[in-house]
Backbone as JSON, one array per atom type, in Angstrom:
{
  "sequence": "XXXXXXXXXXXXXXXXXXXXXXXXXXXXXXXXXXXXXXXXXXXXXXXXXXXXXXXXXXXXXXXXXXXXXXXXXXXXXXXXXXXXXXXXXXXXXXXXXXXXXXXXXXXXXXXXXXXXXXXXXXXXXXXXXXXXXXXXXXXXXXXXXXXXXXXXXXXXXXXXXXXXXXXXXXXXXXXXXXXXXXXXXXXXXXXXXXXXXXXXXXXXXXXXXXXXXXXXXXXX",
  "N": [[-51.75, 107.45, -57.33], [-49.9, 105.33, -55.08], [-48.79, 105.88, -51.74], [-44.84, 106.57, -51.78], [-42.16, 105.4, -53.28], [-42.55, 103.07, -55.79], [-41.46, 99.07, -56.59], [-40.56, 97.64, -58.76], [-39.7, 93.82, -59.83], [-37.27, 92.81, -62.04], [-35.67, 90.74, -64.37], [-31.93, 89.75, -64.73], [-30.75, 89.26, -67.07], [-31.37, 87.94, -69.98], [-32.38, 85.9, -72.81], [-31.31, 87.45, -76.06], [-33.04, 87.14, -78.21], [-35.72, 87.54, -76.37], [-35.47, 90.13, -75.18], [-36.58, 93.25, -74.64], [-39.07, 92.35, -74.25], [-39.92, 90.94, -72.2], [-42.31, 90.73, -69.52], [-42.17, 92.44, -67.48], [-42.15, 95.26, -68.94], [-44.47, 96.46, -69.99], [-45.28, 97.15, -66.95], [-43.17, 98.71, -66.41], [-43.48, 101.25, -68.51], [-46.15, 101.69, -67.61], [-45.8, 103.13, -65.37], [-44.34, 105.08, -66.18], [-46.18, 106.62, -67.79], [-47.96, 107.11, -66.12], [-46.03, 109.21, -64.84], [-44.24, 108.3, -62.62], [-41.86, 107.52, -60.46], [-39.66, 104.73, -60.12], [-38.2, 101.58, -58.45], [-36.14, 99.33, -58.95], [-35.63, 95.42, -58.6], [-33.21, 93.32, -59.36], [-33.56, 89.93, -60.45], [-31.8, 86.58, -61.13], [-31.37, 85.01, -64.26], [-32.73, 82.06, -64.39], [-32.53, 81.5, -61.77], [-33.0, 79.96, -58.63], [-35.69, 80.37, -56.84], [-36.07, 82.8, -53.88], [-37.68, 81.37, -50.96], [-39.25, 83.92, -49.39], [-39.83, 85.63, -51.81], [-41.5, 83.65, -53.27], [-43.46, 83.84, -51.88], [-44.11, 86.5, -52.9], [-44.41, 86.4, -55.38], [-45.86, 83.36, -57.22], [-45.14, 82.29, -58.9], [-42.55, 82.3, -59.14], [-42.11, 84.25, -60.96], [-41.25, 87.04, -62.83], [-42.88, 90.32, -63.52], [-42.93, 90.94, -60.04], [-44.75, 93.1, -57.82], [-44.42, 95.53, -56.05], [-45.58, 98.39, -53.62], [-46.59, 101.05, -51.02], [-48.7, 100.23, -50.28], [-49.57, 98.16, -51.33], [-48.95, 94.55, -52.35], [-48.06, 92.67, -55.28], [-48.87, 90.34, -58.46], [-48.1, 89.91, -61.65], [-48.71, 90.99, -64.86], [-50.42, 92.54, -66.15], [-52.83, 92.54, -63.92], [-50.79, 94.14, -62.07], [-50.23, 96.08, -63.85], [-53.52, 97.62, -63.94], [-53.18, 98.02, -60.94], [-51.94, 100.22, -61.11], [-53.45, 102.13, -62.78], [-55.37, 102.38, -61.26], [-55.8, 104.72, -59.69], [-55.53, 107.37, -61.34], [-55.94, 109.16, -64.38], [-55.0, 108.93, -66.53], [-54.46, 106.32, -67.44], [-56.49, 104.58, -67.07], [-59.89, 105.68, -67.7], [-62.0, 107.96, -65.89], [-65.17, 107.66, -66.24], [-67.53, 105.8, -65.81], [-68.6, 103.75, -68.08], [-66.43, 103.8, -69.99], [-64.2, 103.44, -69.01], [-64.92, 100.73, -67.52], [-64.44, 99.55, -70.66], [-61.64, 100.34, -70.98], [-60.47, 98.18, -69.28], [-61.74, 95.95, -69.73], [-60.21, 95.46, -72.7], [-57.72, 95.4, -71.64], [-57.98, 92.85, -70.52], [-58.73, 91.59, -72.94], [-56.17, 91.58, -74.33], [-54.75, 89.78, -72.63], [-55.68, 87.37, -72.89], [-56.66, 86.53, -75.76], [-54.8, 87.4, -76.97], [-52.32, 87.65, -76.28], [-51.89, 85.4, -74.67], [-52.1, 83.68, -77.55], [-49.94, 84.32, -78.58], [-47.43, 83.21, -77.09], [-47.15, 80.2, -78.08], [-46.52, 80.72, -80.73], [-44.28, 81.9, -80.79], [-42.82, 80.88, -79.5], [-42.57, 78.46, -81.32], [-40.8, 80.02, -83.17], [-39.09, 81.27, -82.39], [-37.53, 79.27, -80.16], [-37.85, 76.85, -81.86], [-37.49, 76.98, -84.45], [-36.12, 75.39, -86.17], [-37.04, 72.7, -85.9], [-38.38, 69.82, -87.8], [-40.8, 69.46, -86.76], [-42.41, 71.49, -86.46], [-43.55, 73.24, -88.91], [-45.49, 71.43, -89.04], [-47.28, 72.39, -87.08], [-46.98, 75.53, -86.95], [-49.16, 76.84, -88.73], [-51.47, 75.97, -87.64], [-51.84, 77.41, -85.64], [-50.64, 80.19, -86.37], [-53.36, 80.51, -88.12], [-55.76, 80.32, -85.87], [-54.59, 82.98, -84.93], [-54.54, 85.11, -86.73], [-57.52, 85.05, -87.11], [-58.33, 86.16, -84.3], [-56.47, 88.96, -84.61], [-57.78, 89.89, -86.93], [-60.67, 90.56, -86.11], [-59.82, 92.7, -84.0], [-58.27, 94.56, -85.58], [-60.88, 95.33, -87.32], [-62.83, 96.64, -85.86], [-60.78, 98.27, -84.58], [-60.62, 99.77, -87.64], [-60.44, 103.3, -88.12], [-59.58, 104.4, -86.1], [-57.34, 105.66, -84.09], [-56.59, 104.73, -81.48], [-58.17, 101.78, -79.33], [-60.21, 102.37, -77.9], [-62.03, 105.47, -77.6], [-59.98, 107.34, -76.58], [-56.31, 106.65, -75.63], [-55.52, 104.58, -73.68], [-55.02, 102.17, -70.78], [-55.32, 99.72, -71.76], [-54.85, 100.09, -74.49], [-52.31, 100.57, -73.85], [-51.56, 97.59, -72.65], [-52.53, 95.89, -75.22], [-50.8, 97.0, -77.11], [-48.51, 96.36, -76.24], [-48.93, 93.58, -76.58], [-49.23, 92.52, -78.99], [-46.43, 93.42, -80.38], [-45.17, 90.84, -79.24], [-45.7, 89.31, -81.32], [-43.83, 90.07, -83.32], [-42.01, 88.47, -84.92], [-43.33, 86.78, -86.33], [-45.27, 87.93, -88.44], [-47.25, 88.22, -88.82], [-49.08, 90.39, -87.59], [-48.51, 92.56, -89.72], [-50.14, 92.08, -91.71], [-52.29, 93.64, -91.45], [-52.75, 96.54, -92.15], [-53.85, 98.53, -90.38], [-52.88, 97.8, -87.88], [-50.52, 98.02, -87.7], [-50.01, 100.16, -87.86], [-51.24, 101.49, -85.45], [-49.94, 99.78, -83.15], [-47.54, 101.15, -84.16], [-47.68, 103.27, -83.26], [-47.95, 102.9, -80.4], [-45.67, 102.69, -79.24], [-44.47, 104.76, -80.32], [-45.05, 106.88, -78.46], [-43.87, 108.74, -75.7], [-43.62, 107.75, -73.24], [-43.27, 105.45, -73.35], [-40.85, 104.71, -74.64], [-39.04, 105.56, -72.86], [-39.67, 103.7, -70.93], [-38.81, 101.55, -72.57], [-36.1, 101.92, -73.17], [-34.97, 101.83, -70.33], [-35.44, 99.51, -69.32], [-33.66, 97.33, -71.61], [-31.6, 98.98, -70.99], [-30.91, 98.14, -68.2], [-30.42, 95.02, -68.5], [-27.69, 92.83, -68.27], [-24.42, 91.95, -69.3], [-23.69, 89.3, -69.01], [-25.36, 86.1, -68.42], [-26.44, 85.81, -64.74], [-25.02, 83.3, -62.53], [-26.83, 80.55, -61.96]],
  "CA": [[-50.81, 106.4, -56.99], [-49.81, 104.64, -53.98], [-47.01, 106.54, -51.52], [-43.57, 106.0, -51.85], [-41.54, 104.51, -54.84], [-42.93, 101.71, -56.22], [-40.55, 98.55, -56.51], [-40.51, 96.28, -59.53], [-38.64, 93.08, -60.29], [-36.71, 92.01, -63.4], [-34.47, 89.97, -64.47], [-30.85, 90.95, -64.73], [-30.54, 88.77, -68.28], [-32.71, 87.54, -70.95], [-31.01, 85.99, -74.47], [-31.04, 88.75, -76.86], [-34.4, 87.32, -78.7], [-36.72, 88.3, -75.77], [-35.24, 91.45, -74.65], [-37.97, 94.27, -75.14], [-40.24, 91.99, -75.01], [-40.24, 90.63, -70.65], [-43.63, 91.15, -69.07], [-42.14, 93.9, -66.67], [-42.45, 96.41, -69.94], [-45.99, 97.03, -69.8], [-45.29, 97.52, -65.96], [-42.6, 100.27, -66.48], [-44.67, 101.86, -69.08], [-47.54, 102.37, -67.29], [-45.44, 103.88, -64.32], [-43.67, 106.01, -67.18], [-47.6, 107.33, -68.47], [-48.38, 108.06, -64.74], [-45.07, 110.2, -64.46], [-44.12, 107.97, -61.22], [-40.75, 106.97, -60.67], [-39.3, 103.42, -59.38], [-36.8, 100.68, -58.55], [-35.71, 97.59, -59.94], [-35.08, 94.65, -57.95], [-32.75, 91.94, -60.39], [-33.5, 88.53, -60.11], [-31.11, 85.85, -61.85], [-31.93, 84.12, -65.21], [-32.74, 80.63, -64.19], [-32.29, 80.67, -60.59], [-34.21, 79.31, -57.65], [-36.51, 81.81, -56.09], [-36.26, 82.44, -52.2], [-39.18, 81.54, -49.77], [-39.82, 85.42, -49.69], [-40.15, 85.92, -53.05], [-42.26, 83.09, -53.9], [-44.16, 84.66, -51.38], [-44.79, 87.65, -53.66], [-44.95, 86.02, -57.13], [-46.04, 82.05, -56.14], [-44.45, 81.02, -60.04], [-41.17, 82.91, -59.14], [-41.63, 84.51, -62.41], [-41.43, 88.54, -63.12], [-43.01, 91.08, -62.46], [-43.43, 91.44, -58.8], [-44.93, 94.69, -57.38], [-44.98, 96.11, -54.6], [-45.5, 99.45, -53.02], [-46.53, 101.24, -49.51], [-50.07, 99.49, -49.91], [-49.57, 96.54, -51.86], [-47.73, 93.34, -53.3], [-49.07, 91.94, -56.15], [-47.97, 89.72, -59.37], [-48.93, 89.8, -62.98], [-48.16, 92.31, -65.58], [-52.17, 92.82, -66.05], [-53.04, 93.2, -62.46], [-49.95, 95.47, -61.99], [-50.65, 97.51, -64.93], [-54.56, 98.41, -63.64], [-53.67, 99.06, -60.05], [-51.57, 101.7, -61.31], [-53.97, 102.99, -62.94], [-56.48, 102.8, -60.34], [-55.97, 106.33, -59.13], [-54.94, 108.14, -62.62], [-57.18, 108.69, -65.44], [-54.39, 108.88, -67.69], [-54.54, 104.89, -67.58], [-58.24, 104.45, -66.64], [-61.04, 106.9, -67.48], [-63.1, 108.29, -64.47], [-66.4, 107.75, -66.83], [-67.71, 104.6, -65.56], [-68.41, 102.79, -69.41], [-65.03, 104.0, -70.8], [-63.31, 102.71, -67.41], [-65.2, 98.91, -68.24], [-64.01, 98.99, -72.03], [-60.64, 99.91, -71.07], [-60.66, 96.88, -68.3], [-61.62, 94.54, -71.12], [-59.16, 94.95, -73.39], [-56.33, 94.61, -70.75], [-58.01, 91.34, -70.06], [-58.16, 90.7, -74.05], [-54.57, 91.64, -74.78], [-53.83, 89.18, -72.18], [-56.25, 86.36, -73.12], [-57.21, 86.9, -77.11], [-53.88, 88.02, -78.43], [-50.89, 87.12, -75.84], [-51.98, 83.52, -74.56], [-51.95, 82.7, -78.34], [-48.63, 84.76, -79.11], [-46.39, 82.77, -76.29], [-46.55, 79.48, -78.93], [-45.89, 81.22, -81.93], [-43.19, 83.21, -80.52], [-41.73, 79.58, -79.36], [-41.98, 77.8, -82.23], [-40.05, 80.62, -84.47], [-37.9, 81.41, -81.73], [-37.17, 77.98, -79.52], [-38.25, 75.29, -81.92], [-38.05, 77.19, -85.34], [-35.15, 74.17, -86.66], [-37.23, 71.35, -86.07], [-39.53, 70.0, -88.78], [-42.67, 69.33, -86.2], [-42.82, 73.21, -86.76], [-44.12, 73.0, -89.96], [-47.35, 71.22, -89.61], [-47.8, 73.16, -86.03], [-47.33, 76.5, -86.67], [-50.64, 77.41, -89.72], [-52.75, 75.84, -86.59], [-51.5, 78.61, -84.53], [-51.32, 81.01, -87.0], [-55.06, 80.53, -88.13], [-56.37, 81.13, -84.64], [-54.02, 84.4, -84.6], [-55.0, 85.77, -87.92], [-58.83, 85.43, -86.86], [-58.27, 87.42, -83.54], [-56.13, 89.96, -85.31], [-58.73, 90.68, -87.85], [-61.19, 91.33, -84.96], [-59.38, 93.55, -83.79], [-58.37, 95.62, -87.03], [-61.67, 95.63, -87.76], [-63.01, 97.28, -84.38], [-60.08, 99.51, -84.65], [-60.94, 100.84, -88.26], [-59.56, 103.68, -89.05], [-59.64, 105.13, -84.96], [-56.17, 105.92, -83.22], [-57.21, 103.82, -80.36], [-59.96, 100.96, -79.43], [-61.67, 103.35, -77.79], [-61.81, 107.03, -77.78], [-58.62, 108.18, -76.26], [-55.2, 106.04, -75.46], [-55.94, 103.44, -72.25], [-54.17, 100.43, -69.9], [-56.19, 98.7, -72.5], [-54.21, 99.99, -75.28], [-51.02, 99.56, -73.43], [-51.56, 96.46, -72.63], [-52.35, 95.39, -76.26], [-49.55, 97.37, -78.21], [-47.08, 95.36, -75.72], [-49.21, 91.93, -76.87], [-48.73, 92.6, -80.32], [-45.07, 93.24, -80.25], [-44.74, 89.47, -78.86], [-46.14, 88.73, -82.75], [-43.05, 90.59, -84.4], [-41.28, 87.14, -85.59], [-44.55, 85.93, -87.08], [-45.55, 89.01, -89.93], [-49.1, 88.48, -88.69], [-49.55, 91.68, -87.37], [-48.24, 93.82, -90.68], [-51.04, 91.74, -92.51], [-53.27, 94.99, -91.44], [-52.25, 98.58, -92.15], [-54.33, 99.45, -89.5], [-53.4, 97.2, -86.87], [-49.52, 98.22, -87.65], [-49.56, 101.4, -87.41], [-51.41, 101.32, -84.13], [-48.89, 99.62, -82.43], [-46.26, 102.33, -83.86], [-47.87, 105.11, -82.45], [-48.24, 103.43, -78.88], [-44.31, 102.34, -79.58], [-43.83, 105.96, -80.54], [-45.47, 107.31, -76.79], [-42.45, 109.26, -75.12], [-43.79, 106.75, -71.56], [-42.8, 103.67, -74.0], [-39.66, 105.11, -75.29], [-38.61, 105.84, -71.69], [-39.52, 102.67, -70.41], [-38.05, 100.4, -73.7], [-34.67, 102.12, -72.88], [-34.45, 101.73, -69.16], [-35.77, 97.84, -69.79], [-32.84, 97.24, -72.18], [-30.27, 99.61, -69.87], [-30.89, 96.74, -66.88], [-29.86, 93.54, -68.72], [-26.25, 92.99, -68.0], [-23.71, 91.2, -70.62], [-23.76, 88.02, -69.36], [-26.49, 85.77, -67.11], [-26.09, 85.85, -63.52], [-25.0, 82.08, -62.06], [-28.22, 80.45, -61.22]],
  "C": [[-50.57, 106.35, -55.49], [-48.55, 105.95, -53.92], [-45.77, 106.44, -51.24], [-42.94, 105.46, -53.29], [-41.58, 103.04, -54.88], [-41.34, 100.35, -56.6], [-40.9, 97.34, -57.71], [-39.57, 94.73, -59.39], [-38.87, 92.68, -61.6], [-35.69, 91.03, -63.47], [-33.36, 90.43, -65.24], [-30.29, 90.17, -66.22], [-31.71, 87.66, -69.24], [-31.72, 86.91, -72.52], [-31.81, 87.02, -75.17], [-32.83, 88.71, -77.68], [-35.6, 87.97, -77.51], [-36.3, 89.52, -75.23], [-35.8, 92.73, -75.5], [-39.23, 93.3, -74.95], [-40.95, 90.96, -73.53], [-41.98, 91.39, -70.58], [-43.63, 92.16, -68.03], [-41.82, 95.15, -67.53], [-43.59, 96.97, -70.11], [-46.07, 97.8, -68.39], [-44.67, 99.11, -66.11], [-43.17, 101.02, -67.28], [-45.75, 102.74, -68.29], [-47.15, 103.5, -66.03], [-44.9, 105.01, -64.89], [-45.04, 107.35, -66.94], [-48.14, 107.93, -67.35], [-47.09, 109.01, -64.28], [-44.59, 109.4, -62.77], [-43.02, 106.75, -61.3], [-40.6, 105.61, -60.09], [-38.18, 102.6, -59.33], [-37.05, 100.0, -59.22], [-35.07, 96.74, -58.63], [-34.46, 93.24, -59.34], [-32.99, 90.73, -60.18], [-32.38, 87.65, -61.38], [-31.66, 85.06, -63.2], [-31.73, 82.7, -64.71], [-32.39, 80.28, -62.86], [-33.07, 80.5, -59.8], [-34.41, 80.56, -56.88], [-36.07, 81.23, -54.69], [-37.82, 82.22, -51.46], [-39.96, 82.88, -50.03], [-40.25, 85.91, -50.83], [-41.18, 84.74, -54.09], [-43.35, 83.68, -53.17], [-45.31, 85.3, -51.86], [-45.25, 87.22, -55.01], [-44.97, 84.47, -57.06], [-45.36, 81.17, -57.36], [-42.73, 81.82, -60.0], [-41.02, 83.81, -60.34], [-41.59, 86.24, -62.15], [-42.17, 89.47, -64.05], [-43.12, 90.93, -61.13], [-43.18, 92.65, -58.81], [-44.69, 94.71, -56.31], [-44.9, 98.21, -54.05], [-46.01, 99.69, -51.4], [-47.85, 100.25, -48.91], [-49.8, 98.08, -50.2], [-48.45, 95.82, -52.2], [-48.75, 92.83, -54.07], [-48.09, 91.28, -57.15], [-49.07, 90.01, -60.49], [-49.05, 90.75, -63.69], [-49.53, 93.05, -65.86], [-52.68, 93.28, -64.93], [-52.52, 94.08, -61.98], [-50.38, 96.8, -62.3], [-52.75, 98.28, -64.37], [-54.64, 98.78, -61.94], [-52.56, 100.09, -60.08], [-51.85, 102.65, -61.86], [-55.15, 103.32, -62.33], [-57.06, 104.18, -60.36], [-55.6, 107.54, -60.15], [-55.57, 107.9, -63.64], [-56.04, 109.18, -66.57], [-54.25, 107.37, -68.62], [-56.04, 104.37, -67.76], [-59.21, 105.86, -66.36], [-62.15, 107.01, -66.33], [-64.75, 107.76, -65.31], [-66.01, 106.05, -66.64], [-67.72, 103.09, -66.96], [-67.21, 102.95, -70.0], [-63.84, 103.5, -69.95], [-63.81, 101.45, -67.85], [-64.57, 98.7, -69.29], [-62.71, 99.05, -71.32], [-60.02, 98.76, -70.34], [-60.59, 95.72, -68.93], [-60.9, 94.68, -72.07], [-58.23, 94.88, -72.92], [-56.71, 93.12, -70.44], [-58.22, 90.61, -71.65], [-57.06, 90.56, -74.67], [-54.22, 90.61, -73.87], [-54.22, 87.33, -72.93], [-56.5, 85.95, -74.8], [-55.51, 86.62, -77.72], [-52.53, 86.8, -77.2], [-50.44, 85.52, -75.12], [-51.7, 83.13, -75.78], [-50.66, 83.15, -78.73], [-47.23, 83.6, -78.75], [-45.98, 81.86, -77.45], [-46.27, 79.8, -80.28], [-44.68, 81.68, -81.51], [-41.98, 81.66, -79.89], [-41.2, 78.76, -80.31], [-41.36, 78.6, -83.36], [-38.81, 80.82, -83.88], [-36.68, 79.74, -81.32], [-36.52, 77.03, -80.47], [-38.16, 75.21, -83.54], [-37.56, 75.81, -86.48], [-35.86, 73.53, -86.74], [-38.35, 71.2, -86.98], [-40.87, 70.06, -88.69], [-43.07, 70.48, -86.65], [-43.97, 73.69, -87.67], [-45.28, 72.82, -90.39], [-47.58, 71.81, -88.55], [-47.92, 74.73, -85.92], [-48.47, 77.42, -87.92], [-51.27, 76.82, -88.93], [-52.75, 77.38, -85.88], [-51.73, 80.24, -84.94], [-52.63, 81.77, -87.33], [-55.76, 80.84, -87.34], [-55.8, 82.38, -84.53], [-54.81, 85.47, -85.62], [-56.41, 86.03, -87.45], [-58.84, 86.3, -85.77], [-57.89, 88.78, -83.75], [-57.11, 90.75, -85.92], [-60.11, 91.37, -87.24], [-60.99, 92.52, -84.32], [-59.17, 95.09, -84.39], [-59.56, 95.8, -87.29], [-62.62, 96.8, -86.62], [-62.41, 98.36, -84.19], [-60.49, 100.45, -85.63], [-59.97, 101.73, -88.44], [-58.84, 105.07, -87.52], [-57.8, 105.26, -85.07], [-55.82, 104.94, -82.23], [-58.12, 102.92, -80.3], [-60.49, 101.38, -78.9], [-61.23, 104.51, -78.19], [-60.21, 108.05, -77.81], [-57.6, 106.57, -75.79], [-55.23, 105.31, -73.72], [-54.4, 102.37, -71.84], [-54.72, 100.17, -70.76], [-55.07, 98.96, -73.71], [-52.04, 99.87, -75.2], [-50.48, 98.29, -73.39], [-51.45, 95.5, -74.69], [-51.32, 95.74, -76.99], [-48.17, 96.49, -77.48], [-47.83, 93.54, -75.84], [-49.18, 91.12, -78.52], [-47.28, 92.39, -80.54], [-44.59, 91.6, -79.95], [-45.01, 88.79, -80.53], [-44.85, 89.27, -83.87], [-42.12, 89.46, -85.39], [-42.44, 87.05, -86.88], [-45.12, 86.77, -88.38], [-46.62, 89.16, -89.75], [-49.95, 89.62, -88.32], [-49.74, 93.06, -88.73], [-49.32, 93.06, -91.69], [-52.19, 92.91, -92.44], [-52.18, 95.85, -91.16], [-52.52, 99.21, -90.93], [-53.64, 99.28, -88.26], [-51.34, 97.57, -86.33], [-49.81, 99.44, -87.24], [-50.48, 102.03, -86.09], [-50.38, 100.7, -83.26], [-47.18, 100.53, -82.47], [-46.43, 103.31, -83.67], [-48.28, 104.88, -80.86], [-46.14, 103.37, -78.96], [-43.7, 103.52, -79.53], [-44.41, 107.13, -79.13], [-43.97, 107.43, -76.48], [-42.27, 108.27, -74.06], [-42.89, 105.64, -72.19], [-41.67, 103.53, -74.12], [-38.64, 105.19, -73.78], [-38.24, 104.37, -71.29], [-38.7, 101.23, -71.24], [-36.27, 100.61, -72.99], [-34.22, 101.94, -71.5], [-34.43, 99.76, -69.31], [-34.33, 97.86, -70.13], [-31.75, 97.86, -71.4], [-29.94, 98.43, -68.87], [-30.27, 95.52, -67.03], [-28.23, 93.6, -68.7], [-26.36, 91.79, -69.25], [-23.63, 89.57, -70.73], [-24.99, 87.26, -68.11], [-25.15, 85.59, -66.14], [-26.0, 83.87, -63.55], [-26.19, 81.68, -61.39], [-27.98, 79.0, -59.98]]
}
């Protein structure tokens, strides 16, 4: 890791359905799994970013990183240059370093691009009746990635060998599916996500997450 204490941002309120479930949880996580402590910078629910801070993240949104080397955005990009330098995240063995690479880029693309509209229309939109005929489209594409997945997994621990950014990344792209039941449709694919869930790094980082949100939003 980079030197000095790394600096996240979050946001200092969330309504109650997404909390656990922000895209700066994979971040703290992975800083958890590397043993490497950090701040928190709060940003407001719903308020206008400054100049400086669009700066760092150009959709105002959260995560922003930064440390002594870098600034960066994006809970994906975050999460692998902290594991750049730590093979607790990324294996030194050049083919087991590529796989875990690609499934941080399919947990983001595969599973959590299609999660966001499920996770809107049960959460957001679940009242209205459009719902209805829109969410077995959504579904149907989920279910087929899922089963990809489960199937690949088998009867392993991990999608590869040992516990990766790759499987970080996915056990926090799953979790965005907990409304939907689509995940507990495999045995396998459940109880993979409750043994990264059950990781002491996760447990650390779930409870500091959740510690941060104050009682009511900030004035935006």
């Amino acid at each position: 890791m980079a030197q000095g204490t790394p600096s996240i941002s979050v946001l200092s309120w969330v309504p109650e359905a997404g909390r656990g479930l922000v895209r700066d949880l994979p971040v703290r996580w992975a800083l958890e799994e590397v043993d490497t402590p950090y701040t928190v910078r709060k940003l407001a629910w719903g308020a206008e970013r400054s100049a400086d801070y669009l700066a760092e993240h150009p959709f105002g949104q959260v995560p922003a990183y930064r440390d002594d080397e870098v600034s960066l955005f994006e809970s994906g990009a975050i999460v692998l240059h902290i594991g750049e330098s730590c093979e607790a995240l990324l294996p030194r063995d050049p083919q087991q370093r590529a796989r875990a690479v690609s499934w941080v880029f399919s947990a983001l693309s595969d599973v959590e691009t299609n999660a966001w509209p499920l996770a809107a229309l049960n959460i957001l939109f679940g009242a209205q009746e459009w719902t209805a005929e829109a969410k077995p489209k959504f579904e149907d594409s989920m279910r087929m990635r899922l089963k990809r997945i489960a199937d690949h997994l088998g009867d392993e621990d991990w999608l590869e060998n040992r516990f990766t950014a790759g499987d970080l990344m996915m056990v926090c792209a799953l979790r965005r599916l907990h409304r939907s039941g689509l995940v507990v449709e495999h045995a396998n694919l459940a109880a993979y996500q409750a043994r990264g869930e059950a990781r002491p790094a996760f447990q650390r980082a779930l409870a500091d997450d959740l510690a941060d949100f104050e009682d009511a939003p900030a004035a935006a």
